[in-house]
Structure formats: C-alpha cells, structure tokens
VEXKESE-648769 format. One record per atom (N, C-alpha, C): residue number from 1; atom name; x, y, z. Coordinates in steps of 0.001 Angstrom, whole numbers, plus 500000, padded with zeros to 6 digits. Each point is the difference from the previous one (the first is absolute). Layout:
{NUM,CA,{X,Y,Z}}
...
***
This chain:
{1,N,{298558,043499,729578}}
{1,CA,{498653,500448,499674}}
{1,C,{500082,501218,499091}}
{2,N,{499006,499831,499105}}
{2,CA,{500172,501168,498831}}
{2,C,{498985,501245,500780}}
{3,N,{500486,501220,499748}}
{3,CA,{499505,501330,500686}}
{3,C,{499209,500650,498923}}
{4,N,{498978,500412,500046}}
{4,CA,{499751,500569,499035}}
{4,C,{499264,501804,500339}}
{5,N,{500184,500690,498942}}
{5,CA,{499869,501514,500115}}
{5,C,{498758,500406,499889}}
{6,N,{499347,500943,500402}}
{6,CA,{498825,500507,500059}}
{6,C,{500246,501562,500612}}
{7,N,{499456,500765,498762}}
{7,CA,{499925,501590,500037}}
{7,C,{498491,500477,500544}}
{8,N,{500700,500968,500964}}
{8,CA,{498902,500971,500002}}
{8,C,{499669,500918,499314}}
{9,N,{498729,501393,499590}}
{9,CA,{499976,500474,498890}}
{9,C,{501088,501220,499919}}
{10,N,{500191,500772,500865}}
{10,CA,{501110,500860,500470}}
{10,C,{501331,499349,499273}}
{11,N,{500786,499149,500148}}
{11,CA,{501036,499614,499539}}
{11,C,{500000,499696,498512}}
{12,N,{498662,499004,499648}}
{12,CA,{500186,499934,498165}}
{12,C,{499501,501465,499275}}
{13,N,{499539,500828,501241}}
{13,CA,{499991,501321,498960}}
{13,C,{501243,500698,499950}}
{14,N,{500112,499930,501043}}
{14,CA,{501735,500830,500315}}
{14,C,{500923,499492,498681}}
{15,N,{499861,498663,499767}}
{15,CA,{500873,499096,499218}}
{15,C,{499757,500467,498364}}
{16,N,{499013,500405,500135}}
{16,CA,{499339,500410,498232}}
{16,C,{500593,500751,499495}}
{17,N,{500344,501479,501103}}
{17,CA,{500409,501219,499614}}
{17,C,{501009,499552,500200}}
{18,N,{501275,499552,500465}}
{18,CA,{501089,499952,499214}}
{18,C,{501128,499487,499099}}
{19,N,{500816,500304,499678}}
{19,CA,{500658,500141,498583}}
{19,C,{500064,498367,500367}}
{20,N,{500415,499282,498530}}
{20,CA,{500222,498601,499943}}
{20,C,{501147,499702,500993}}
{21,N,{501005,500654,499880}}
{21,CA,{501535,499552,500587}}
{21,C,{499675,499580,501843}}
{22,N,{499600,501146,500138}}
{22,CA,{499609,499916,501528}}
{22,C,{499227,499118,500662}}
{23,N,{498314,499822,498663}}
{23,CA,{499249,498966,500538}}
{23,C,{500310,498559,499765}}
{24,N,{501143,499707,499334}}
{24,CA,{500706,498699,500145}}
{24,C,{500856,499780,501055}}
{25,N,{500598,500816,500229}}
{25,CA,{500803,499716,501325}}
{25,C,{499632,500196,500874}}
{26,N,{498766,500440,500903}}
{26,CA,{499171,499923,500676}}
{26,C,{499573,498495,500222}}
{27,N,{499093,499502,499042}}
{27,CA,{499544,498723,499412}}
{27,C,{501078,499067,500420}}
{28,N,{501405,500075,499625}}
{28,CA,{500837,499227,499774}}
{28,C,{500235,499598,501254}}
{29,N,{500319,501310,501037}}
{29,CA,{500003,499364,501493}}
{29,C,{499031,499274,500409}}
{30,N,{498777,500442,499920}}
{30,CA,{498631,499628,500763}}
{30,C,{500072,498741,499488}}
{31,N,{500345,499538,498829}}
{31,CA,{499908,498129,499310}}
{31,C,{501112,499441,501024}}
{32,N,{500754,500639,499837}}
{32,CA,{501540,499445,501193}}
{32,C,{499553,499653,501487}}
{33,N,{499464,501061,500585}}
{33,CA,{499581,499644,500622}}
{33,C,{498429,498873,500709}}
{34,N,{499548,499887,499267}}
{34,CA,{498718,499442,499623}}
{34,C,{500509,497948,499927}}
{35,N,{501496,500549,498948}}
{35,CA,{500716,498492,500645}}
{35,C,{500640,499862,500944}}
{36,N,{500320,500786,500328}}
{36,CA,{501173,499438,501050}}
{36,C,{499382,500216,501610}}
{37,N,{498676,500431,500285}}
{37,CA,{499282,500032,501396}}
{37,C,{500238,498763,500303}}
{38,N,{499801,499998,501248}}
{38,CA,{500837,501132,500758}}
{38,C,{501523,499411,500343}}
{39,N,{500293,499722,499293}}
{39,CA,{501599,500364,499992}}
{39,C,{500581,501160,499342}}
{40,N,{499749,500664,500071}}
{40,CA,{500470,501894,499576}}
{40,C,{501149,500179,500139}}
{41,N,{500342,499813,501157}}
{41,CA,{501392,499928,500182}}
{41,C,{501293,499493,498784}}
{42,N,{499509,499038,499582}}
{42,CA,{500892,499571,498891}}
{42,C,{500014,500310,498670}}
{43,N,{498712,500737,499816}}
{43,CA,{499302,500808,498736}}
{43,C,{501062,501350,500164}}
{44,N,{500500,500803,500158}}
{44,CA,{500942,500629,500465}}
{44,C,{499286,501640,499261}}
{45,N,{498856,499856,500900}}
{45,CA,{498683,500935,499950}}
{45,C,{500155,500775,501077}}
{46,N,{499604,501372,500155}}
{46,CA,{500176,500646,501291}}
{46,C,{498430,500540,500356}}
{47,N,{499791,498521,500830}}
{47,CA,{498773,500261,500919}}
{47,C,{499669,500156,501655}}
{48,N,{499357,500803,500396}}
{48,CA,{499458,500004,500959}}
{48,C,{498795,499911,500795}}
{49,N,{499470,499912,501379}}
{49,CA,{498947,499913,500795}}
{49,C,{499742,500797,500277}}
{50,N,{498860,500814,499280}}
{50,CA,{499789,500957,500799}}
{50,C,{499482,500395,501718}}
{51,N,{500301,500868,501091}}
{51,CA,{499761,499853,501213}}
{51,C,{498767,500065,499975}}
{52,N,{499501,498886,500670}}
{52,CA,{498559,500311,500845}}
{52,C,{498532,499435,498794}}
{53,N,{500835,499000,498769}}
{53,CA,{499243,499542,499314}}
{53,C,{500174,498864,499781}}
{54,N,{499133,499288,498814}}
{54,CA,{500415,499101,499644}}
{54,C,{500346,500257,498473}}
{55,N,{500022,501177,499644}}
{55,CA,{500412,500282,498431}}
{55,C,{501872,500036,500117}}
{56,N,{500245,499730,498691}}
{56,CA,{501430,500151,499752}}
{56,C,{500295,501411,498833}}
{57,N,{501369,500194,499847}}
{57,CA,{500341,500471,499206}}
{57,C,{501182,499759,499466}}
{58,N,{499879,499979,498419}}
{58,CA,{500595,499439,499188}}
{58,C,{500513,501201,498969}}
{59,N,{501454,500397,500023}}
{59,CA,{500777,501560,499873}}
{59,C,{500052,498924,498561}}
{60,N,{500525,501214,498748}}
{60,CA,{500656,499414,498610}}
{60,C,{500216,501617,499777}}
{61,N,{501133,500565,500140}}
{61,CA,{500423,501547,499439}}
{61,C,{499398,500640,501263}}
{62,N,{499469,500817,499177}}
{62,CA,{498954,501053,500633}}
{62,C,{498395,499354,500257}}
{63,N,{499832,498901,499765}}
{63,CA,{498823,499772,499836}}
{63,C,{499848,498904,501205}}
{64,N,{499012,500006,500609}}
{64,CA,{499590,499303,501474}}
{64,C,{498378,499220,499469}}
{65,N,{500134,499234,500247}}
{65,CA,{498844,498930,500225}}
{65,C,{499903,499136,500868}}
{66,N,{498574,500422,500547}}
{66,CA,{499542,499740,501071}}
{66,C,{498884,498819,499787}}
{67,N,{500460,498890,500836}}
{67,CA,{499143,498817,499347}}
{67,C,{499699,498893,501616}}
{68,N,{498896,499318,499834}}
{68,CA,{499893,499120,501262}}
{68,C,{499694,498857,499156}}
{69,N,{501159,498679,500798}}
{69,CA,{499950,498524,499821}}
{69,C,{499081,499538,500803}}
{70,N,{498785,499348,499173}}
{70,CA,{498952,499563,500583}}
{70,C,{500628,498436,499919}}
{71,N,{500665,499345,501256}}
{71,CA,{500475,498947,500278}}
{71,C,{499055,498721,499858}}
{72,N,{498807,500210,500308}}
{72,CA,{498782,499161,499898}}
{72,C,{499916,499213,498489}}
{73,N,{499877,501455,499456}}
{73,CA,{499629,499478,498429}}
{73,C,{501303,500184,498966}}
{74,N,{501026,500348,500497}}
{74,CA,{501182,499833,498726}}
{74,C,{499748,501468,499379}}
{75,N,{499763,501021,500427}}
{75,CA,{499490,500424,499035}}
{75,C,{501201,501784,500736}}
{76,N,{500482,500588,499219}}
{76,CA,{500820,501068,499925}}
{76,C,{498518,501058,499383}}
{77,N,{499679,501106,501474}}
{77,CA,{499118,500769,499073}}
{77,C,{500621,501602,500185}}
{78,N,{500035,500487,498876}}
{78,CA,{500838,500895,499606}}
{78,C,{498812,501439,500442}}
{79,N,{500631,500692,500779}}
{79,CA,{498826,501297,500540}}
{79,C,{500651,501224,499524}}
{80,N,{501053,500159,499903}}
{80,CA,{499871,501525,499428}}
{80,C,{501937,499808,499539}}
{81,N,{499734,501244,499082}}
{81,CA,{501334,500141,499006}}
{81,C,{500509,501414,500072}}
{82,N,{500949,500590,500350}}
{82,CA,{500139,501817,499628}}
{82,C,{501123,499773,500552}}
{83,N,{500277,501480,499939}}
{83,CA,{501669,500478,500376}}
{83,C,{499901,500423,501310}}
{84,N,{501519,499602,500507}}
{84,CA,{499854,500504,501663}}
{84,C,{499252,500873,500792}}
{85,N,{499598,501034,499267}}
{85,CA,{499764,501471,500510}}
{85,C,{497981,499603,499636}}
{86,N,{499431,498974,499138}}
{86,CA,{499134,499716,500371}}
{86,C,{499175,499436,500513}}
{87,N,{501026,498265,500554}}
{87,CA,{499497,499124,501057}}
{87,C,{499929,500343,500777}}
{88,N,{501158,500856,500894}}
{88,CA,{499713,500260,501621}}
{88,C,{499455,501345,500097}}
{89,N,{499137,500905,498967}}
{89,CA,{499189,500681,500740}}
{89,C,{498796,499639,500386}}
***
C-alpha cells in the first residue's frame, strides 16, 4: 500500500527557513520513510515510539520529526520538525 505525506503548518514553515541542503535531507528521510511504513526497520531509519502516545519520532542528524501514521487512511501526517532541544520542551 502506497503511504502518503501530509504536513502540518508548523513543520512546512519550519521547512521554509531552512538552507536547501538540510531541507532535502529532511525530505529525503520523510519520502523513505513514507515508503517503507511500516517496515522501518529495513529502511535503516532511526525511529521511535514515543511513551504514552501514538506519535513517533523520526531522528535524521540533529533533527527529530515527530509524525503520526494514520493507519486507517495510509496517510503519514507530519506534526512538528526542530532540533532536540525544541521538541521535548
């Protein structure tokens, strides 16, 4: 089944401000992953569950994205984008 991506506004703004290099490889995972749900595991992506949710997080560098697989509809929706020190406050 094909997965498809859907941003919230927080993340495609986050995504605006930065430099090209970064917002491709950002992108580049989130497409990776977007195919390979949920087999992640073999995408050789370093994701996790976050406790006590149903959101995940999806590490690339320094950069964490935080996203929930809406299993119903295929649909990967992407909720927020920043650096460590600004997801978990």
């Amino acid at each position: 089944m094909n997965w498809k991506i859907k941003f919230k506004k927080q993340p495609e703004k986050y995504l605006a401000k930065l430099n090209d290099e970064e917002r491709a490889r950002i992108l580049k995972a989130v497409y990776k992953l977007c195919e390979k749900w949920p087999f992640y595991r073999q995408a050789d992506l370093d994701i996790k569950r976050l406790k006590g949710s149903d959101e995940w997080r999806l590490r690339v560098g320094d950069w964490r994205i935080i996203f929930y697989p809406n299993e119903g509809q295929f649909i990967i929706l992407i909720i927020e984008i920043g650096t460590r020190g600004d997801i978990y406050n």
